[in-house]
N, C-alpha and C positions, 0 to 999 in steps of 0.2 A: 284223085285222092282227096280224103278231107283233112282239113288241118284241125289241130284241137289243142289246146293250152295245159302243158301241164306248171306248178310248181311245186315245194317242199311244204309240206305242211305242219304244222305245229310240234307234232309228235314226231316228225321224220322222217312221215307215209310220202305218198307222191299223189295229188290232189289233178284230176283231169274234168277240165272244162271244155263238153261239148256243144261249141253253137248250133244252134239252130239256123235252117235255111234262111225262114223268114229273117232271123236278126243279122243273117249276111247278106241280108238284102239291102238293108239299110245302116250297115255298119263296117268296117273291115274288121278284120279279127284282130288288128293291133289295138282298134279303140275297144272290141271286143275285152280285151286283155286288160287293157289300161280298166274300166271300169268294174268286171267283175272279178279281179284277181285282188287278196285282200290288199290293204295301203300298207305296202314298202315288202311284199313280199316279191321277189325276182321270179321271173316265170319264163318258160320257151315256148315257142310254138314250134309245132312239130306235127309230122304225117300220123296219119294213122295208124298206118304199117312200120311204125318207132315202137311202139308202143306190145307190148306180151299181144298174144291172141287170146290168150288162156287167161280167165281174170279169176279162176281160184284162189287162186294165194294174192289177190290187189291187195291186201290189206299189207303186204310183207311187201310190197314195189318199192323200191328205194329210188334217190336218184342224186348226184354228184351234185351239191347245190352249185360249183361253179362252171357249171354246164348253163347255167340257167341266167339268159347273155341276152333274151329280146328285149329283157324291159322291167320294168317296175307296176304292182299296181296301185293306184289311186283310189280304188272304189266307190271312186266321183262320176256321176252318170246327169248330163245336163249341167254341171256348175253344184250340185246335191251328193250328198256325201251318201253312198246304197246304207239305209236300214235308218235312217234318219226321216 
């Protein structure tokens, strides 16, 4: 199964970050997480099969924010802050 990172998003949606093989090749998903999930937003990683099958209504996805227990993200990739 593949894992993939969701957290709460600004508006309330539920925001899902799917890695890429190649970047679990060279990353785990927790630094995964740590770097592209925004700074200080709380996130879970979670299977695939967590997640709707049906992504008609994604936009309406909610999710408990205190469900969302892996971690924190940084948006720091190398010591560099992403978009900087």
């Amino acid at each position: 199964m593949a894992q993939k990172i969701i957290y709460q998003t600004d508006e309330g949606g539920v925001a899902v970050v799917i890695p890429t093989p190649k970047a679990l090749q060279s990353y785990t998903i927790q630094q995964i997480a740590d770097k592209d999930v925004p700074a200080g937003k709380n996130y879970k990683i979670v299977e695939d099969t967590d997640l709707p099958s049906d992504r008609i209504f994604r936009n309406a996805w909610e999710v408990d924010a205190s469900t969302l227990t892996d971690g924190t993200g940084t948006a720091v990739y190398n010591g560099v802050l992403n978009g900087e």
